[in-house]
KEKE-3310 file (N, C-alpha, C; in steps of 0.2 Angstrom, whole numbers, plus 5000, padded with zeros to 4 digits):
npx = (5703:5712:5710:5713:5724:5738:5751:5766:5766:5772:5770:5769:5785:5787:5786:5773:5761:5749:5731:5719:5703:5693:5693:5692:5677:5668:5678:5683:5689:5698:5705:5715:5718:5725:5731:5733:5733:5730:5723:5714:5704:5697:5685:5677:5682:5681:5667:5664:5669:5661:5649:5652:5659:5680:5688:5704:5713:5726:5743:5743:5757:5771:5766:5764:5770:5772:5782:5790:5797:5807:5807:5798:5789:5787:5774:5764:5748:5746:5757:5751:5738:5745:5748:5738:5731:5740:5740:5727:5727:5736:5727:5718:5708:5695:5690:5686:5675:5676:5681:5684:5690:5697:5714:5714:5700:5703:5713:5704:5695:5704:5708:5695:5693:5703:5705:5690:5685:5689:5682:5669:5657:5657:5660:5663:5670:5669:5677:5675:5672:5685:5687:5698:5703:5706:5717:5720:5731:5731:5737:5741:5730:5721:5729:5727:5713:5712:5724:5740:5740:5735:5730:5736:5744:5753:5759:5765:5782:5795:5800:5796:5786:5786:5796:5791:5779:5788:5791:5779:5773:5770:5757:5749:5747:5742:5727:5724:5723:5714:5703:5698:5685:5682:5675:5678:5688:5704:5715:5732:5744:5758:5771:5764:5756:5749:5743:5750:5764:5762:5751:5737:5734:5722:5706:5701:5689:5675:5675:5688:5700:5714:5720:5722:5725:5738:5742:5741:5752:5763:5766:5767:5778:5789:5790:5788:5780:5782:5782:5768:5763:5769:5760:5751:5762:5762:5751:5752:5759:5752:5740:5748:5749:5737:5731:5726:5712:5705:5689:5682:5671:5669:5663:5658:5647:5641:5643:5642:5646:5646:5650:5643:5648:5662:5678:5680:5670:5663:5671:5671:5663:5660:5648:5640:5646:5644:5628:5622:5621:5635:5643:5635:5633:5649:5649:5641:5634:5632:5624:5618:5620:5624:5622:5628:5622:5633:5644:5660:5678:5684:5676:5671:5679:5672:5660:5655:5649:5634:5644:5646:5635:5630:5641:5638:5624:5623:5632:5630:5619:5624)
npy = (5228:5234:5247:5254:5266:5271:5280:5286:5298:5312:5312:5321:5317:5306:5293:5288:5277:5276:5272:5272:5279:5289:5302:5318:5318:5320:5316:5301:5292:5279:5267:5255:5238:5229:5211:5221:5230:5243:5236:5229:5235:5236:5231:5240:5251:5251:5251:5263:5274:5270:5276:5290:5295:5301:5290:5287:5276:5274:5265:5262:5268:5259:5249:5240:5247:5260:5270:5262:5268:5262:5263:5261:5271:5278:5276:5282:5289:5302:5301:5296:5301:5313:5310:5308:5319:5327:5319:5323:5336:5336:5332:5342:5345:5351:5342:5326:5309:5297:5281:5265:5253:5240:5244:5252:5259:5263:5273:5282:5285:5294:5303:5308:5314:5324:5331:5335:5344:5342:5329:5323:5315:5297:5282:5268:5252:5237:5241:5248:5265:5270:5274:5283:5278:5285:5282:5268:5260:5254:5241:5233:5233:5227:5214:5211:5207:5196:5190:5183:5179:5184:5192:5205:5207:5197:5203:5211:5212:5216:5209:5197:5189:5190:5179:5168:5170:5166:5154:5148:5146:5163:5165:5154:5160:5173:5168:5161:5172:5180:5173:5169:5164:5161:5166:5180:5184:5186:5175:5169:5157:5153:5146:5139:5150:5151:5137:5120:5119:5108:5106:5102:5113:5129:5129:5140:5156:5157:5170:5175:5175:5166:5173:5185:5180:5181:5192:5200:5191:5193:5208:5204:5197:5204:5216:5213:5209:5219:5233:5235:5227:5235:5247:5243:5241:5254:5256:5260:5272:5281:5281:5287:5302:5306:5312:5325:5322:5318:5310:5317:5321:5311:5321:5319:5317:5296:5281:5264:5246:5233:5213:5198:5189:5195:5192:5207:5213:5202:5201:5200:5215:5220:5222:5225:5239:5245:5245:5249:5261:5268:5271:5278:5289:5293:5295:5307:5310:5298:5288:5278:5259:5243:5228:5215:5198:5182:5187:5189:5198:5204:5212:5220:5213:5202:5204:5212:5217:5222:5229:5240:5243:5251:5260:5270:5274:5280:5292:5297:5307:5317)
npz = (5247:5240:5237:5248:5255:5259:5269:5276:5291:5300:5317:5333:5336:5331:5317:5310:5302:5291:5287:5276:5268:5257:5255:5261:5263:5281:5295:5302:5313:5315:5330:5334:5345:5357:5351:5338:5322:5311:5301:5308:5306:5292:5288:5292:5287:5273:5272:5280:5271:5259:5261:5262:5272:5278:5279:5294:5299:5310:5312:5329:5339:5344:5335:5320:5307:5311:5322:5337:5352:5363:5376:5390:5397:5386:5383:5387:5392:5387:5380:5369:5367:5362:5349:5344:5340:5336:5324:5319:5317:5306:5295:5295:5298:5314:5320:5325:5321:5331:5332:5341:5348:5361:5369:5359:5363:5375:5375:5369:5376:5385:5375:5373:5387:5387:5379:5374:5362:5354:5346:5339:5342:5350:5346:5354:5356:5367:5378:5392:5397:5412:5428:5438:5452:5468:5475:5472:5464:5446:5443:5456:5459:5452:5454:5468:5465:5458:5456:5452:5439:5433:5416:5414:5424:5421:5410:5417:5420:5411:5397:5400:5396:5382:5380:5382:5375:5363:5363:5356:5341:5332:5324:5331:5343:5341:5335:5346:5355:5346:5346:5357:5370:5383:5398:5408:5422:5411:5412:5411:5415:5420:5411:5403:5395:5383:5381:5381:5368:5360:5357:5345:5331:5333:5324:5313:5314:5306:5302:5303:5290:5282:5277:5281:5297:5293:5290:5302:5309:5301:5302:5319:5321:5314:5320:5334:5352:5361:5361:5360:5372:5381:5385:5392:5402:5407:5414:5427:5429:5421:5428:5439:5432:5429:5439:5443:5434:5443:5448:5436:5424:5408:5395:5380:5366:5368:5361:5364:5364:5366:5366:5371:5375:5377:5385:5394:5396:5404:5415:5434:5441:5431:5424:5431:5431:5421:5420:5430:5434:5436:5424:5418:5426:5425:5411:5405:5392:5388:5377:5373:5375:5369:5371:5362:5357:5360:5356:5356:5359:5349:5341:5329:5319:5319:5321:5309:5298:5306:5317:5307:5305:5318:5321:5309:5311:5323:5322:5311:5318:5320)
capx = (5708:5717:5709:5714:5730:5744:5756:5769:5767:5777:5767:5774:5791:5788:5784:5766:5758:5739:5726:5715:5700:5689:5696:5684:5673:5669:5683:5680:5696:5698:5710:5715:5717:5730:5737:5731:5735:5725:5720:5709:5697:5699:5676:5673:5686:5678:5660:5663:5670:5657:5645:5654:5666:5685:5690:5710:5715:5735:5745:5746:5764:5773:5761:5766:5776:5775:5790:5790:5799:5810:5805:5788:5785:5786:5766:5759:5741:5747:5760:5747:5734:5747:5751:5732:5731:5744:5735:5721:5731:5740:5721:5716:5700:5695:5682:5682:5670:5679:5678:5689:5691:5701:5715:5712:5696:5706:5717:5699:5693:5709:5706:5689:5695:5707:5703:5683:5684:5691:5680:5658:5655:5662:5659:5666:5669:5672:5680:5671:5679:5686:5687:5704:5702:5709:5719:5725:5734:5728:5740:5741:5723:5719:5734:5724:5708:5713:5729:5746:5740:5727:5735:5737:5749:5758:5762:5772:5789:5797:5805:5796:5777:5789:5801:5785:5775:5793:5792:5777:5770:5763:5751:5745:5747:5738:5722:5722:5718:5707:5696:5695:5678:5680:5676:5685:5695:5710:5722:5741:5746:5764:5773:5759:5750:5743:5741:5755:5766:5761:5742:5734:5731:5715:5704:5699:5684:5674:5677:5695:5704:5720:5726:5719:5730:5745:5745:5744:5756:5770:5766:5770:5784:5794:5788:5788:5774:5784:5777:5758:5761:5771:5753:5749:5765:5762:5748:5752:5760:5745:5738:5751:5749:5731:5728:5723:5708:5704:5682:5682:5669:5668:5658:5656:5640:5645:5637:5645:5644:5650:5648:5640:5654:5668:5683:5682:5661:5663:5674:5669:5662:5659:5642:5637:5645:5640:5620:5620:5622:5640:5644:5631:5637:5655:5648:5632:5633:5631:5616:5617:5623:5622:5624:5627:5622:5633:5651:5667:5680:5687:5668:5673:5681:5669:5653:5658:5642:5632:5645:5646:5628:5630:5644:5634:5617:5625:5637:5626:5615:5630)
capy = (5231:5236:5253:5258:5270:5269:5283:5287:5305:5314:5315:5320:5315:5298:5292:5286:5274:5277:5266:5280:5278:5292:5309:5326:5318:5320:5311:5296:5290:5272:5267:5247:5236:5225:5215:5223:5234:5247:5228:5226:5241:5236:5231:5247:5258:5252:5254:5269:5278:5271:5280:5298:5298:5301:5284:5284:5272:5272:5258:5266:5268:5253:5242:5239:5251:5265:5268:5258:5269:5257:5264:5260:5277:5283:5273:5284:5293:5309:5302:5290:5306:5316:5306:5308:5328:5329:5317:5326:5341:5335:5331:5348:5347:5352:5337:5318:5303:5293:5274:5263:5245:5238:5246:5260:5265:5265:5278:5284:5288:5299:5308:5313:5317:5330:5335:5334:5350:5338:5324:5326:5308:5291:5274:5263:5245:5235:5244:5256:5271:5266:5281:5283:5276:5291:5279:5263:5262:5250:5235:5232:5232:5220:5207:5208:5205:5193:5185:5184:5175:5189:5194:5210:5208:5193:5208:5220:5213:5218:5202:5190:5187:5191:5174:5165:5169:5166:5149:5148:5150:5168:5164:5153:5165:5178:5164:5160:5180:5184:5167:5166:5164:5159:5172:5185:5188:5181:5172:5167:5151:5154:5141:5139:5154:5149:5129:5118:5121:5102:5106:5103:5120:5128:5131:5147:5153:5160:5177:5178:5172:5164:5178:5187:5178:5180:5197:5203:5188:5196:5211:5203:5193:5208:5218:5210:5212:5222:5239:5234:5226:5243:5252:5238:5242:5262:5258:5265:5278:5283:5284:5294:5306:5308:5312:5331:5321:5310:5314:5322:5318:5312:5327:5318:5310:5290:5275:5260:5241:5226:5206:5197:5184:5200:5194:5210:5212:5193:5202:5204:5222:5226:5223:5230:5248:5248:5245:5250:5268:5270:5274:5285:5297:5296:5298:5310:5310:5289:5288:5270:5254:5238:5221:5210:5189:5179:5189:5189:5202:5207:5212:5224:5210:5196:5205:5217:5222:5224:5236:5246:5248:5254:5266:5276:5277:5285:5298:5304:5311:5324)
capz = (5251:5237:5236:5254:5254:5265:5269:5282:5292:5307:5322:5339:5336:5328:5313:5310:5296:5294:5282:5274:5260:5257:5257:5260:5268:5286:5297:5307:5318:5318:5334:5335:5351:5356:5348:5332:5318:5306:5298:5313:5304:5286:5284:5293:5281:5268:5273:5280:5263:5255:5264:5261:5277:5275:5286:5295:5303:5311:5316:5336:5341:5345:5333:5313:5303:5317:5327:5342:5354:5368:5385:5392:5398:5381:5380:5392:5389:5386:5371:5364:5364:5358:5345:5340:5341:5329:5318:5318:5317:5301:5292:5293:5305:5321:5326:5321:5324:5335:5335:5346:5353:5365:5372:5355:5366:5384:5371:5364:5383:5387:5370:5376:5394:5387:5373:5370:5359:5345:5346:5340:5346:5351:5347:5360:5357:5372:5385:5396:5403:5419:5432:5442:5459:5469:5482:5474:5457:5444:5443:5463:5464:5448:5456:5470:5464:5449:5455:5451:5434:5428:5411:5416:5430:5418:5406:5418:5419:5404:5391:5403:5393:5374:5381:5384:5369:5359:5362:5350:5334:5330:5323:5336:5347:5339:5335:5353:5359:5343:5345:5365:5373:5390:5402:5411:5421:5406:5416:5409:5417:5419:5408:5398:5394:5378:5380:5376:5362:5358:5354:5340:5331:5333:5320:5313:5315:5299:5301:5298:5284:5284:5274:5289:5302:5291:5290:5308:5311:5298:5308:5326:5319:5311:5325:5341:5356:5367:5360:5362:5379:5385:5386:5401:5408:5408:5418:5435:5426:5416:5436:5442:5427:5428:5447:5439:5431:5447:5447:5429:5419:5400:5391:5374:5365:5366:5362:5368:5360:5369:5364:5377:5377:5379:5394:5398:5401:5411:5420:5439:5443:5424:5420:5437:5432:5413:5418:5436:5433:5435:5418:5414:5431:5422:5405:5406:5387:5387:5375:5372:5377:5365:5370:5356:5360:5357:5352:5359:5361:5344:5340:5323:5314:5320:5316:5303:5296:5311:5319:5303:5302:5323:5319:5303:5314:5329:5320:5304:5320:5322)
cpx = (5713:5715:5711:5722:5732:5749:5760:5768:5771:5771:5770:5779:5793:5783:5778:5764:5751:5738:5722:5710:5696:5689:5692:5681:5673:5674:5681:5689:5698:5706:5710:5717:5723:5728:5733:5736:5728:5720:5716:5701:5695:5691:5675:5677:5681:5672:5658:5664:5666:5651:5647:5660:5673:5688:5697:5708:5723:5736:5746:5753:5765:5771:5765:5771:5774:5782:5788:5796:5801:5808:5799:5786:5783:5776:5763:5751:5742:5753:5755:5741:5737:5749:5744:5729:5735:5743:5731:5723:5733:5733:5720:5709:5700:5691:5685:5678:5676:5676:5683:5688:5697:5704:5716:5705:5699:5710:5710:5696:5697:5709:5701:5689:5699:5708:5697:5681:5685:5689:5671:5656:5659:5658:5661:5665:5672:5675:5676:5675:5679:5689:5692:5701:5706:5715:5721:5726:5732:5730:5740:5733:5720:5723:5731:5718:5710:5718:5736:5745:5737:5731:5737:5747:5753:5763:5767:5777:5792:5802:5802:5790:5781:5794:5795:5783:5783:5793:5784:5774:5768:5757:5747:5743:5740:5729:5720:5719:5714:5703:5695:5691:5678:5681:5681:5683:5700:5715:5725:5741:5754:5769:5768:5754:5746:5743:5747:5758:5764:5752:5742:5733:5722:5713:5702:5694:5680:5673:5683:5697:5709:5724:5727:5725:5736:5747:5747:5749:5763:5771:5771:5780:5792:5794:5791:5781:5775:5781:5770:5758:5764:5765:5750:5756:5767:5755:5745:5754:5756:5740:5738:5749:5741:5726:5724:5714:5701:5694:5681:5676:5671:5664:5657:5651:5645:5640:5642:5642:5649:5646:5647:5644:5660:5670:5682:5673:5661:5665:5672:5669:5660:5654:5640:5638:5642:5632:5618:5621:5629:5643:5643:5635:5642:5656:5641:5631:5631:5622:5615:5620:5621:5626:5625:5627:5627:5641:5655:5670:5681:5679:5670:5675:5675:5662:5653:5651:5637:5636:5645:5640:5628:5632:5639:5629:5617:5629:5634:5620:5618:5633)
cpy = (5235:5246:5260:5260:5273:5277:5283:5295:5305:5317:5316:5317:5309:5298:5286:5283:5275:5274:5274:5280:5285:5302:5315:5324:5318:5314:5304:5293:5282:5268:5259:5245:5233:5216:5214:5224:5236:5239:5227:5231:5239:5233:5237:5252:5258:5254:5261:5275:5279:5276:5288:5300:5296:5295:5284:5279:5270:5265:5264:5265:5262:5247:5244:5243:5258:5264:5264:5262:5265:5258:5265:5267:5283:5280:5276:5286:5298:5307:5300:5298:5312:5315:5308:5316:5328:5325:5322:5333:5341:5334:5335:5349:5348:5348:5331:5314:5300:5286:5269:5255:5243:5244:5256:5263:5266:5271:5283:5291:5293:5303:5311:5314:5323:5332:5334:5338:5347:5332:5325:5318:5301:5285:5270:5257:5242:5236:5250:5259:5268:5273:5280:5283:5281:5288:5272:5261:5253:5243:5231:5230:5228:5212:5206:5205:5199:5188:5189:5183:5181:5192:5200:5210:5203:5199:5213:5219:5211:5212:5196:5185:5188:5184:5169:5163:5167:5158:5144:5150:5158:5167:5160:5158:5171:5175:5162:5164:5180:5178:5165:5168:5162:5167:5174:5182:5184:5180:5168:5162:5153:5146:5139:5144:5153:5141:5127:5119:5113:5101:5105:5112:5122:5130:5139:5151:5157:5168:5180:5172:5169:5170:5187:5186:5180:5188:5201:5197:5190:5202:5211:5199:5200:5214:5217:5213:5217:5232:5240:5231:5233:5248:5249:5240:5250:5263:5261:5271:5282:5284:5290:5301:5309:5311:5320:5330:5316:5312:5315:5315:5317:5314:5324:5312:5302:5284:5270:5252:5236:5218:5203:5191:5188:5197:5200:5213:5207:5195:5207:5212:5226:5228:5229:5239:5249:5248:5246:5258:5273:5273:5279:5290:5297:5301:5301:5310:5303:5288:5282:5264:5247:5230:5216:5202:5186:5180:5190:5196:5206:5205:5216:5218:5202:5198:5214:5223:5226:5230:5241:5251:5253:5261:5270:5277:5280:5291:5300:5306:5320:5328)
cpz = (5247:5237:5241:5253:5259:5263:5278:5284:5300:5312:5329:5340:5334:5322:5311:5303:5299:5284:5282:5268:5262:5259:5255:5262:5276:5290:5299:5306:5319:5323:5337:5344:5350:5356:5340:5326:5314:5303:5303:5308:5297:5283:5286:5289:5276:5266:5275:5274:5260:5255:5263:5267:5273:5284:5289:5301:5304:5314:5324:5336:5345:5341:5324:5311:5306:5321:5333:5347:5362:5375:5386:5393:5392:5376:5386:5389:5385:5379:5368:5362:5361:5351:5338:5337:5335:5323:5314:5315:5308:5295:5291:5297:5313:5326:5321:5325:5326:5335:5337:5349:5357:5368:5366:5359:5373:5381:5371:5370:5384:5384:5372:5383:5393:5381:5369:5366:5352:5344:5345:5342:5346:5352:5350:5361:5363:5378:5387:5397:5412:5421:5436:5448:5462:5474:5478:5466:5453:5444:5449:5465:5459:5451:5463:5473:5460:5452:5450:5441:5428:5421:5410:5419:5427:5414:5408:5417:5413:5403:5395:5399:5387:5376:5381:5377:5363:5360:5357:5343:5333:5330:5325:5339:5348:5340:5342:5354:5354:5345:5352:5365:5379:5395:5408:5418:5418:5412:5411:5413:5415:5417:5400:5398:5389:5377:5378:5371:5358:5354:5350:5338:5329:5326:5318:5311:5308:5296:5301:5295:5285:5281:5280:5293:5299:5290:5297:5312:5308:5303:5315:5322:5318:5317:5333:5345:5360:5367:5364:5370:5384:5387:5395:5406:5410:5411:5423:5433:5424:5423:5439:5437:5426:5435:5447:5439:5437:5448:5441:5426:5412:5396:5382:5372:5361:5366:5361:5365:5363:5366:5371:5383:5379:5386:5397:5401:5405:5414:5427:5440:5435:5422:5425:5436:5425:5417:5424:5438:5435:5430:5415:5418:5426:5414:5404:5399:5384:5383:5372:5371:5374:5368:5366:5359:5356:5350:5357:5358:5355:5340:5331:5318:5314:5316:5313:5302:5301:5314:5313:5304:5313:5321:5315:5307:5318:5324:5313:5311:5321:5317)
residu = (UNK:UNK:UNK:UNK:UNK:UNK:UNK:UNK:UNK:UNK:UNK:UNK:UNK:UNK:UNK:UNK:UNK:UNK:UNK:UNK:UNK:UNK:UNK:UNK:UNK:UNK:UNK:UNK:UNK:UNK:UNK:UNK:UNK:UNK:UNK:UNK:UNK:UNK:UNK:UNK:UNK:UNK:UNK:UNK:UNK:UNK:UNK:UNK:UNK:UNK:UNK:UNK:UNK:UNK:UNK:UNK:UNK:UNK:UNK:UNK:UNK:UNK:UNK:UNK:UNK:UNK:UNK:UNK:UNK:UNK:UNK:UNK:UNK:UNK:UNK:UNK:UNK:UNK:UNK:UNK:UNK:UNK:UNK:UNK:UNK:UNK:UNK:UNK:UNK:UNK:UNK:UNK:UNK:UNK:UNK:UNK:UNK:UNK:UNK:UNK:UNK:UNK:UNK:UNK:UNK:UNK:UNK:UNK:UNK:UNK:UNK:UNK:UNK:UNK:UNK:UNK:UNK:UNK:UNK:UNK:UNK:UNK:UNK:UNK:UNK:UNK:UNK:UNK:UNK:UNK:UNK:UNK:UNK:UNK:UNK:UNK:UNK:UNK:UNK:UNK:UNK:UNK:UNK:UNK:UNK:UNK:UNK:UNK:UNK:UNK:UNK:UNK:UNK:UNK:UNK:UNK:UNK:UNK:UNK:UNK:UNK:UNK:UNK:UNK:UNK:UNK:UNK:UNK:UNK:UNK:UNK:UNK:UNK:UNK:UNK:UNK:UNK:UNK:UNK:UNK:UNK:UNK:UNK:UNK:UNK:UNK:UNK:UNK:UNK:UNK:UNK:UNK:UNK:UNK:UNK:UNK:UNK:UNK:UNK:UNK:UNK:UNK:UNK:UNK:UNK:UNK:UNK:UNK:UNK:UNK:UNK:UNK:UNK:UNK:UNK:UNK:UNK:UNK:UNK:UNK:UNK:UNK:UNK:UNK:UNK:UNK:UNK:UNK:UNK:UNK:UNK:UNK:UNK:UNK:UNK:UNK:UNK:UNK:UNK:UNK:UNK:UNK:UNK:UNK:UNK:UNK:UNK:UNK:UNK:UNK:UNK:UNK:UNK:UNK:UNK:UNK:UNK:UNK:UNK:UNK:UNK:UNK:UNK:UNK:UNK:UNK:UNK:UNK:UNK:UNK:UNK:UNK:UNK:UNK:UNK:UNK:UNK:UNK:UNK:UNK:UNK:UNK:UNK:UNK:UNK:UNK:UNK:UNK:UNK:UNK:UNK:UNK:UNK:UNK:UNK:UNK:UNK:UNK:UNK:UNK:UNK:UNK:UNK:UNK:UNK:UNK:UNK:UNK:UNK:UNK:UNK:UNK:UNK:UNK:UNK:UNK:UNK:UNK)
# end
């Protein structure tokens, strides 16, 4: 880890920390999920250098040593892909490999919705693109399917899910979300969203470390969540704001890697569009879709090698 080097630069009006090994060679984009940071990518930086690519990976705005701008409408689409443009911008290239998990590829999807001229292909962990319903805005129509509980709709009202999770540990916290396997849809229990504060703590499982938990725990701790949950609460605004887009295809080559155990592939209506031909229509350039048996959500850090070798076999074809 030690070889990876850290700076701060000025993109779109905030100050951005980016992880980075591998300088001159072709780009690749690495963009974390919640709740992460750049430390989510830290076996594909390395793997990827080693191979000739130049790896970044930023803390996204709101998450590590980024700014954290206070007003949720400062997490919409159009900042968060601005944010990437002026990355990209500040590199000195006109194209990178794109690779993305969680709510970094719902960011990843918007990047190649509006601006595919800067992206030659996308690895996409975990989340598909989801197509704007032209009639009924995202949160209203998850609380009506999912409930009041769905972890979604526990996230929108602002200091209520940061008073919650303040009553324990971090780093449980944290070891709760990266180690869940029970299928979607995630529901919060209100009082108890992550299991008594009296549990036993869970174990950890042999793919991260304690020194692992400790660091994207320093992270949350000195941080706070309210950043990384503000993306959930800009997402009728990211509705409103995309109503331009409402049909638009995604014109870039992707190939797509889910764990079989994924909350968010369990989740009612997902598999059906990934393998039922919903996707491909959205994504005509969808040139391959990978089930892994047998992995969970936070797939990058669980099965490290396995996605490395994904990522390099699709992006040296471009």
């Amino acid at each position: 880890m030690d070889s990876i080097e850290h700076r701060m630069v000025t993109v779109n009006g905030i100050n951005m920390h980016v992880a980075e090994k591998g300088k001159g060679g072709p780009v690749v984009l690495f963009l974390h999920g919640f709740p992460e940071t750049w430390y989510a990518w830290r076996h594909q930086i390395l793997a990827s250098a080693a191979l000739g690519y130049y790896a970044v990976a930023p803390d996204l705005r709101g998450y590590g040593d980024t700014d954290a701008p206070p007003t949720t409408a400062s997490y919409s689409c159009f900042h968060a892909v601005g944010d990437l443009i002026g990355l990209i911008d500040l590199l000195g290239v006109e194209q990178v490999f794109l690779v993305a998990h969680d709510w970094g590829a719902l960011i990843g999807w918007y990047l190649c919705l509006f601006r595919p001229d800067r992206v030659k292909a996308f690895v996409c962990l975990t989340v598909p693109f989801r197509p704007r319903h032209p009639k009924m805005k995202p949160v209203e129509t998850m609380r009506a399917y999912f409930g009041d509980d769905y972890y979604i709709c526990r996230f929108q009202e602002h200091g209520a899910i940061e008073a919650e999770i303040a009553n324990y540990d971090t780093a449980e916290v944290l070891k709760k979300i990266l180690t869940d396997r029970k299928p979607g849809p995630p529901c919060l229990p209100k009082g108890s969203p992550f299991g008594k504060t009296t549990d036993a703590p869970l174990p950890l499982p042999s793919w991260i470390l304690e020194d692992d938990l400790k660091h994207f725990a320093q992270n949350f701790e000195k941080k706070g969540f309210t950043g990384g949950l503000n993306y959930y609460r800009a997402l009728d605004l990211n509705w409103e704001l995309t109503a331009p887009w409402t049909g638009a295809q995604v014109k870039v080559p992707v190939k797509f890697v889910v764990g079989d155990l994924d909350m968010t592939y369990t989740t009612p209506g997902v598999k059906e569009y990934i393998h039922n031909g919903g996707f491909k229509k959205d994504v005509p350039l969808l040139e391959d879709v990978v089930v892994m048996e047998g992995v969970g959500h936070f797939i990058n850090q669980e099965k490290a090698e396995e996605i490395n070798a994904h990522i390099h076999d699709f992006i040296k074809k471009f």
